[in-house]
C-alpha positions as CSV (number, residue, x, y, z in Angstrom):
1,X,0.0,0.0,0.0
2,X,2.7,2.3,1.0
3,X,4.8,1.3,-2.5
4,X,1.5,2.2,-3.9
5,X,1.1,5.8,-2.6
6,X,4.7,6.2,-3.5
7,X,4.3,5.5,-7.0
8,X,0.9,7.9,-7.1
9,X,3.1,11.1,-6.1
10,X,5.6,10.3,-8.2
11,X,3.2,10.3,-11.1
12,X,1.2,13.7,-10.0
13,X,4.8,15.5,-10.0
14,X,5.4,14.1,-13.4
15,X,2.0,15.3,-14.4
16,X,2.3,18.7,-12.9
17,X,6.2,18.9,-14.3
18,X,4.4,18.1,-17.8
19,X,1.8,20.7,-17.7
20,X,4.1,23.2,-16.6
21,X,6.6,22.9,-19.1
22,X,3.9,22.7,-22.0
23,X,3.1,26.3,-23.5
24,X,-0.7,27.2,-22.3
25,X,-2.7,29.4,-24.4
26,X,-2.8,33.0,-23.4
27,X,-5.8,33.7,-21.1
28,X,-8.1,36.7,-22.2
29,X,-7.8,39.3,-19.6
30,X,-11.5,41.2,-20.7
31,X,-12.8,43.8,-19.2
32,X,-16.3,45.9,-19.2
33,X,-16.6,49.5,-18.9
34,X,-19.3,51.4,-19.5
35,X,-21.1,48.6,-21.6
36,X,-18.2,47.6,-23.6
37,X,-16.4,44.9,-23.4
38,X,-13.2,43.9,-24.8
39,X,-9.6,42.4,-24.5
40,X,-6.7,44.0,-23.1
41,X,-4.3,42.4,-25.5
42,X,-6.0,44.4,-28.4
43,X,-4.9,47.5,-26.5
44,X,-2.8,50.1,-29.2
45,X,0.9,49.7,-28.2
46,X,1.5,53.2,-29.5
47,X,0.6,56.9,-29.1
48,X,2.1,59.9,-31.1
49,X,2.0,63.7,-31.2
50,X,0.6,65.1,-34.3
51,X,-0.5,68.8,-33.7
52,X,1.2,69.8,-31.9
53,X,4.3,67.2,-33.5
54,X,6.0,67.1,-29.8
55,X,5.1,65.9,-26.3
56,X,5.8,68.1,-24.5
57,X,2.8,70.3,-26.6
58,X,0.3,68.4,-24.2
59,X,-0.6,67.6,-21.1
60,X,-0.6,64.1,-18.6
61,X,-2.9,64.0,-15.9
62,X,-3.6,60.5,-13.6
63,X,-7.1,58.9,-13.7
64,X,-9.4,56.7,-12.0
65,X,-9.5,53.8,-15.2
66,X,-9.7,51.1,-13.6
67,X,-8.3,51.6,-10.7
68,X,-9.7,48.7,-8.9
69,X,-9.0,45.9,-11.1
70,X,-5.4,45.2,-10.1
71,X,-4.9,42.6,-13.4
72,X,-5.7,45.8,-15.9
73,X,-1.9,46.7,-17.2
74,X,-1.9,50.7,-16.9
75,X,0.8,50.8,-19.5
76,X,-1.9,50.6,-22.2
77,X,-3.7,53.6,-21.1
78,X,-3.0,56.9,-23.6
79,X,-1.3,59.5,-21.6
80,X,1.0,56.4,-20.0
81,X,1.9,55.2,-23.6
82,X,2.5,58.9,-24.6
83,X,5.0,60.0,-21.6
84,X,5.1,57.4,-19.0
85,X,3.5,57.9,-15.3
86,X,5.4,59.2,-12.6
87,X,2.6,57.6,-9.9
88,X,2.3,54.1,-11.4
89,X,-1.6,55.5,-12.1
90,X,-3.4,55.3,-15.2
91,X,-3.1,58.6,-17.6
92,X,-4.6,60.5,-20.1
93,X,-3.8,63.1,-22.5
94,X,-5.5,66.4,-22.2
95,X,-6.4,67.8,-26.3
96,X,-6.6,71.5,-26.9
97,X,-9.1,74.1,-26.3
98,X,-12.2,75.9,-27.7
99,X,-9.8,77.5,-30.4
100,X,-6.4,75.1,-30.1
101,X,-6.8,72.0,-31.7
102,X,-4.9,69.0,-30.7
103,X,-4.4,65.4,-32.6
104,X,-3.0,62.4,-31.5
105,X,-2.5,58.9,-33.0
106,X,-3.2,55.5,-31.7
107,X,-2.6,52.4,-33.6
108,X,-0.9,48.6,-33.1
109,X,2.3,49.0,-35.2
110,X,0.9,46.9,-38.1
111,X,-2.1,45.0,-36.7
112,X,-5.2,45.6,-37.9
113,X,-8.5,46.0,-36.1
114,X,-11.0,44.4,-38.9
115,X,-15.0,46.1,-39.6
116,X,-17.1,43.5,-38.2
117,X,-21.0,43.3,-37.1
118,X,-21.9,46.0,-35.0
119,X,-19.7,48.7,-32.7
120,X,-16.0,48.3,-33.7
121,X,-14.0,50.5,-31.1
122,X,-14.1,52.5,-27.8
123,X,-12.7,55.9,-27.1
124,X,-13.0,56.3,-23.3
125,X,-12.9,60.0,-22.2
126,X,-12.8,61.1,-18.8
127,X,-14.9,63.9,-17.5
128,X,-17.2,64.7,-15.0
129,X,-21.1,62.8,-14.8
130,X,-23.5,65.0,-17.2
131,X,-20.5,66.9,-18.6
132,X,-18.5,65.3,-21.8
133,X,-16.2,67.2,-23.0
134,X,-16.3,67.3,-27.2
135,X,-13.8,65.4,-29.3
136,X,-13.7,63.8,-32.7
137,X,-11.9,60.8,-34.2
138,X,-10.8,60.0,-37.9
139,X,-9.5,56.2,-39.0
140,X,-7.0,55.0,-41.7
141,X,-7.8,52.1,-44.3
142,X,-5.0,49.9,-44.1
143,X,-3.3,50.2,-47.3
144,X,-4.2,53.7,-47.3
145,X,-2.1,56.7,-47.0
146,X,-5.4,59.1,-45.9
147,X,-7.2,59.1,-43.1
148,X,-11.0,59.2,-43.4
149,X,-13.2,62.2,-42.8
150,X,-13.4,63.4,-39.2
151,X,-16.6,61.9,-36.9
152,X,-18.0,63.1,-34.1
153,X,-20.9,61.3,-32.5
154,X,-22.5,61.4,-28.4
155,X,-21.3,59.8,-26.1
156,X,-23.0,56.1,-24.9
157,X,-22.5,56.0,-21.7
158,X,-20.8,57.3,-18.1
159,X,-19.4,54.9,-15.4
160,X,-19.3,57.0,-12.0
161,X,-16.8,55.2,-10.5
162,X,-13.6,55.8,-13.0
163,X,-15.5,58.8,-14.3
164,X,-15.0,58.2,-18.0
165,X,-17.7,58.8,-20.7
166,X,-17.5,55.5,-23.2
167,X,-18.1,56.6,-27.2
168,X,-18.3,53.9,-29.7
169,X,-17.8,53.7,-33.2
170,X,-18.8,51.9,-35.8
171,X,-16.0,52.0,-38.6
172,X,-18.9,50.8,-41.3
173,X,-19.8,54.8,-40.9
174,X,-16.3,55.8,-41.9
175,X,-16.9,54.2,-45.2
176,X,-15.5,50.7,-44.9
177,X,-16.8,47.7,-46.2
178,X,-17.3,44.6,-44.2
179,X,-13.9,42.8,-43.5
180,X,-11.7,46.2,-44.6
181,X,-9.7,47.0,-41.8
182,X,-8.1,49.9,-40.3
183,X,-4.3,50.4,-39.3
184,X,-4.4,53.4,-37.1
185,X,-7.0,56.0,-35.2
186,X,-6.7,59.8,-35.2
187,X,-8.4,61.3,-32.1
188,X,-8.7,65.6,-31.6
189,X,-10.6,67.9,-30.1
190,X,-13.6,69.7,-32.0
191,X,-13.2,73.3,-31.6
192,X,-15.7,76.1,-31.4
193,X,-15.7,77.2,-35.0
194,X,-16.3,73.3,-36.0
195,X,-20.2,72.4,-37.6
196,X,-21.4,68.6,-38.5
197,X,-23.4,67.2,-41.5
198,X,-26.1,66.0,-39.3
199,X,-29.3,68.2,-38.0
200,X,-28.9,65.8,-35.1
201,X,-25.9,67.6,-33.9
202,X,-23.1,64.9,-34.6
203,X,-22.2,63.2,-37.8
204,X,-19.0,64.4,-40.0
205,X,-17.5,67.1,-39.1
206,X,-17.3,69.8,-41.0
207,X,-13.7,71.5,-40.2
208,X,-13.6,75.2,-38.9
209,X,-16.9,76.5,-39.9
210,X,-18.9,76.4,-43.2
211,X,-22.7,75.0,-43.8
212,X,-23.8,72.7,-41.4
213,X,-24.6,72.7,-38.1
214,X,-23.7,73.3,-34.7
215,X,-22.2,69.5,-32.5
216,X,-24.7,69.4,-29.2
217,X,-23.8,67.4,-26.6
218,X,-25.7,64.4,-26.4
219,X,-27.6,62.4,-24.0
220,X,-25.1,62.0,-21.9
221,X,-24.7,65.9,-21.3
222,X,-27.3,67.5,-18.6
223,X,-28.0,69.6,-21.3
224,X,-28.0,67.6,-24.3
225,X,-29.3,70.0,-27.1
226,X,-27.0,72.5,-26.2
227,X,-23.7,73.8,-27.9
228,X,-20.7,73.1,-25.9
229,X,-19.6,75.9,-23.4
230,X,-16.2,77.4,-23.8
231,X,-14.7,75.4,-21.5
232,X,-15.3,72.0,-22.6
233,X,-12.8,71.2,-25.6
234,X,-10.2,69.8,-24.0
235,X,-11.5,66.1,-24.3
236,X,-9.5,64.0,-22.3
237,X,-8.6,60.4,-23.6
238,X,-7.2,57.9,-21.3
239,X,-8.0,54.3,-23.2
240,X,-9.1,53.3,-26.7
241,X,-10.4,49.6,-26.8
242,X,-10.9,47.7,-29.5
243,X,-14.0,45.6,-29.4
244,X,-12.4,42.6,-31.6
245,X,-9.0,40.4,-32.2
246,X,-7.0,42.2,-34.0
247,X,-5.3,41.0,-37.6
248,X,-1.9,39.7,-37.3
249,X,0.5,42.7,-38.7
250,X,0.9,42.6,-43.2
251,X,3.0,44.3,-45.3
252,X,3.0,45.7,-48.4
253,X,5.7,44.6,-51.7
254,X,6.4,47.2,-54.1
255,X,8.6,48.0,-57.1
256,X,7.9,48.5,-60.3
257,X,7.8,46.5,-63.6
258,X,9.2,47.2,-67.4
259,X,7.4,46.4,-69.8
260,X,10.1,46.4,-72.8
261,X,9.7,47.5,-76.0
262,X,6.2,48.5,-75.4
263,X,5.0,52.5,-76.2
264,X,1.0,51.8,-75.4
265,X,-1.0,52.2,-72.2
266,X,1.0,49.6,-69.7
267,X,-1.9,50.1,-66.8
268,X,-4.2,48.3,-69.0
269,X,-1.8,45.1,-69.3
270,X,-2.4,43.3,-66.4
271,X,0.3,41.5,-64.8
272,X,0.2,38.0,-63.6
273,X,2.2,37.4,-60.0
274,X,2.9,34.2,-57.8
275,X,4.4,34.2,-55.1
276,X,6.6,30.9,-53.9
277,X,7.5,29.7,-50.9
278,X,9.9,26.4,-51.2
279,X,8.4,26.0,-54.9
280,X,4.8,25.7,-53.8
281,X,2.9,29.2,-54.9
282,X,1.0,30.2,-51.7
283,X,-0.4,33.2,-53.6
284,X,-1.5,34.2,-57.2
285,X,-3.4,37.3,-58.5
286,X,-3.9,39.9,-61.2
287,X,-2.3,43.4,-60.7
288,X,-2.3,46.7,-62.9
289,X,0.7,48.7,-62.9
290,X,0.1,52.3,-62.2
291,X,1.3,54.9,-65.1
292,X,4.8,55.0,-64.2
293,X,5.3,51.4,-63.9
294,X,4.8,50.6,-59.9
295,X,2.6,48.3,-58.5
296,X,1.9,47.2,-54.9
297,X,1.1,43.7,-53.5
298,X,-0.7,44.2,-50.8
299,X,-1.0,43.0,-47.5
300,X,1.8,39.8,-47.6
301,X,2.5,37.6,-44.7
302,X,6.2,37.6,-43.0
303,X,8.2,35.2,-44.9
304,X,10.4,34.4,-47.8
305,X,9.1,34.7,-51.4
306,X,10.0,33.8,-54.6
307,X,7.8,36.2,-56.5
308,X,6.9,35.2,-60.6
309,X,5.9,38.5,-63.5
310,X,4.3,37.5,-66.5
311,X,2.5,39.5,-68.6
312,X,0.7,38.3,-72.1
313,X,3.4,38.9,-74.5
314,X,6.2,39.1,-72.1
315,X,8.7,36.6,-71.0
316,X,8.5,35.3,-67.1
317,X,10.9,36.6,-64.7
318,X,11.2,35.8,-61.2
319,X,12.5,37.5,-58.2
320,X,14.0,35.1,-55.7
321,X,14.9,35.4,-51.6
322,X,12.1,38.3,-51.2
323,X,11.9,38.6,-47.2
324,X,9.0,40.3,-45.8
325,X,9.6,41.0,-42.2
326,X,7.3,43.3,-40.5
327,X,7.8,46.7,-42.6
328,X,6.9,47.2,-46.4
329,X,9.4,45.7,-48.9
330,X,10.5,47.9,-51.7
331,X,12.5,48.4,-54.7
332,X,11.6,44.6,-56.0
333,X,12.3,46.2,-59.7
334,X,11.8,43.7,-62.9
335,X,12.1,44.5,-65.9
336,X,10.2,41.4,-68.9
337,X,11.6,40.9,-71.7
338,X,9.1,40.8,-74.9
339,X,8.2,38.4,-77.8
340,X,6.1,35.8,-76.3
341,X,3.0,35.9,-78.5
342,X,2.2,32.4,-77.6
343,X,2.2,32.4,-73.8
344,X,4.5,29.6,-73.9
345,X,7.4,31.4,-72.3
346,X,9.5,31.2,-75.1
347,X,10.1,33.1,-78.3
348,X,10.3,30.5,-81.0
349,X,9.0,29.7,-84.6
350,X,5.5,29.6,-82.9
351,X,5.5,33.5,-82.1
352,X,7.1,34.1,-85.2
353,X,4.2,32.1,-87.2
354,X,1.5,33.9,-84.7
355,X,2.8,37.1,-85.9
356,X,3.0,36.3,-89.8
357,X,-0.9,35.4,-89.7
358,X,-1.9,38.4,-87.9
359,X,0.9,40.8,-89.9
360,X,-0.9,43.9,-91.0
361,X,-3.6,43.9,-89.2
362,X,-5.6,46.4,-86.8
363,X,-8.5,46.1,-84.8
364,X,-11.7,45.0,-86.0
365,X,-9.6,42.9,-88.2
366,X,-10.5,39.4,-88.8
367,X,-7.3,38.3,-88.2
368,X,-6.2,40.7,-85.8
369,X,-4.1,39.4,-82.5
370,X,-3.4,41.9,-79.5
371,X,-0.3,40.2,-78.7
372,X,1.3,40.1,-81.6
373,X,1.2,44.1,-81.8
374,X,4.1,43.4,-79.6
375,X,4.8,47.2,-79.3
376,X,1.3,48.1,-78.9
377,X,0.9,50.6,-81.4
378,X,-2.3,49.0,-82.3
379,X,-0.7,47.8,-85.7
380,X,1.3,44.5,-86.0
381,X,4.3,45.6,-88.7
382,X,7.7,45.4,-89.2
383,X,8.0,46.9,-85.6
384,X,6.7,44.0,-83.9
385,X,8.7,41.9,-86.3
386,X,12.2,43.4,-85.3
387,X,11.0,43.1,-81.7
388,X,10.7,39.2,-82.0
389,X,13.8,38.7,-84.1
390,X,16.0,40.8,-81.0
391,X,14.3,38.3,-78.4
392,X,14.3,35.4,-81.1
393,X,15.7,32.1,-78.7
394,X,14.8,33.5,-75.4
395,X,13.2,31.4,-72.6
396,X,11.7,33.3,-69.1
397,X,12.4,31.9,-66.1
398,X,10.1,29.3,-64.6
């Protein structure tokens, strides 16, 4: 019996040494405030000055986020991320003023936060019950350079004891489609000069004046159809949540691509790419080269590529040992080499006959061939002809 209850402890330590050295999945450390609920580790991992471009252009101030759930990391809040906290407390940023405006930028160095069913993200604001303060927040399309038009819409909600007001927003009403995501979230007070689209008082905002109409306050104000006072521009945000997972960080490939020997419209050849990873292709589509040659392949997957051009007439050419590591990859330059009427990847005595039976030709002819007009002049001539005898012989690569 004794040899018995030997063996059983022995056994639980193994077990226990096995679970402990097996990686456990991450445990979701959510949280509700003011309605919302949501995951801390989709909190934005960065916040940056825009107007004014410096720090030390605003102001840090400690809050009450929070305060009493010990397990919420106070690192993520705004005004912590910004410019650290001298007390260990939450923080928020204090924006401008009734004629100062003041812009910040959140955002998750490359992840994306997707547009999904209903309320997409959460700007928390603190303030004082019955008495928001008026702010207004724009979003970037990843792959986008722009950021939407500004919004500014009521507050939801209040919760008394961290004294934040909760907004949230919807990123279908900053013109994205389902499943388009956004990489990054600007956030700045309205000022007193500033006028929406909406009779209801929010909507899009309407920058410094002009037709529209005047932002009230909202439900959540103790006078809701009322203007804001004076005093009440300098919104102060201390957390932005967002209410799903997050996409895993993508980059963008660019470059550009020469079509040789060609003098006609090249962003209406579209260009066939692949890219390979150990000879498989993991990827195929159609892109259109913009006027002065460049392209973009968007949103890749860290790794290393082979990546395949081919366009109609043009000879294959790929670029190997592409690695994609977190940032955008550029310069990936080709240049395709032209001749291939047949699409075999070769210029041979098949191109040459395809271009005898369509020589002389133009549209609307009956014999007429796009891609033998290998210099897309829209006539197949002794042009094309000298283009394929230069070429004559030539394989792509596979």
């Amino acid at each position: 019996m004794r040899f018995a209850s030997v063996c059983l402890r022995i056994a639980l330590v193994g077990v226990a040494a096995l679970l402990l050295a097996t990686p456990q999945p991450a445990v979701a450390q959510v949280f509700t405030v003011g309605g919302y609920s949501w995951d801390l580790a989709n909190s934005p991992t960065r916040a940056l000055p825009v107007q004014p471009d410096n720090v030390s252009g605003f102001n840090f101030y400690d809050s009450d986020f929070l305060y009493d759930q010990p397990s919420f990391d106070r690192t993520k809040t705004i005004g912590w991320i910004m410019n650290g906290s001298p007390t260990g407390r939450a923080r928020f940023v204090e924006l401008g003023t009734s004629v100062d405006r003041k812009i910040i930028l959140v955002d998750w160095e490359g992840k994306r936060l997707p547009n999904l069913s209903g309320e997409d993200f959460v700007v928390y604001e603190v303030g004082s019950l019955g008495a928001p303060e008026g702010f207004m927040v724009a979003v970037r399309k990843k792959g986008s350079t722009e950021f939407s038009q500004w919004r500014y819409e009521f507050a939801n909600s209040f919760t008394t004891g961290y004294n934040v007001f909760a907004t949230a927003y919807n990123l279908s009403d900053f013109g994205l489609q389902d499943g388009e995501a956004i990489d990054a979230i600007m956030i700045a007070n309205l000022i007193d000069a500033d006028r929406v689209d909406n009779s209801s008082g929010q909507g899009n905002v309407i920058l410094g004046g002009g037709t529209g109409y005047v932002p009230l306050q909202g439900p959540q104000s103790a006078t809701p159809n009322q203007p804001y006072p004076s005093t009440r521009f300098d919104a102060d945000i201390v957390y932005v949540a967002a209410l799903h997972n997050l996409l895993p960080a993508t980059v963008n490939i660019k470059g550009t691509v020469t079509l040789e020997d060609f003098g006609g419209d090249i962003t209406q050849v579209p260009i066939d790419v692949e890219l390979r990873q150990d000879g498989n292709v993991v990827r195929s589509e159609q892109i259109n080269l913009n006027a002065d040659g460049s392209y973009t392949i968007a949103d890749v997957a860290d790794g290393t590529y082979d990546i395949a051009f081919k366009a109609s007439h043009w000879l294959r050419v790929v670029v190997s040992g592409v690695v994609v590591s977190g940032a955008d990859v550029t310069g990936v330059d080709v240049s395709l080499m032209n001749g291939d009427i047949d699409g075999d990847n070769e210029v041979t005595l098949f191109d040459f006959g395809a271009l005898v039976a369509s020589f002389g030709s133009i549209p609307g002819d009956e014999n007429w061939n796009a891609d033998a007009d290998l210099d897309g002049d829209e006539e197949v001539t002794l042009f094309d002809f000298g283009i394929l005898v230069a070429n004559f012989g030539a394989i792509g690569d596979e």
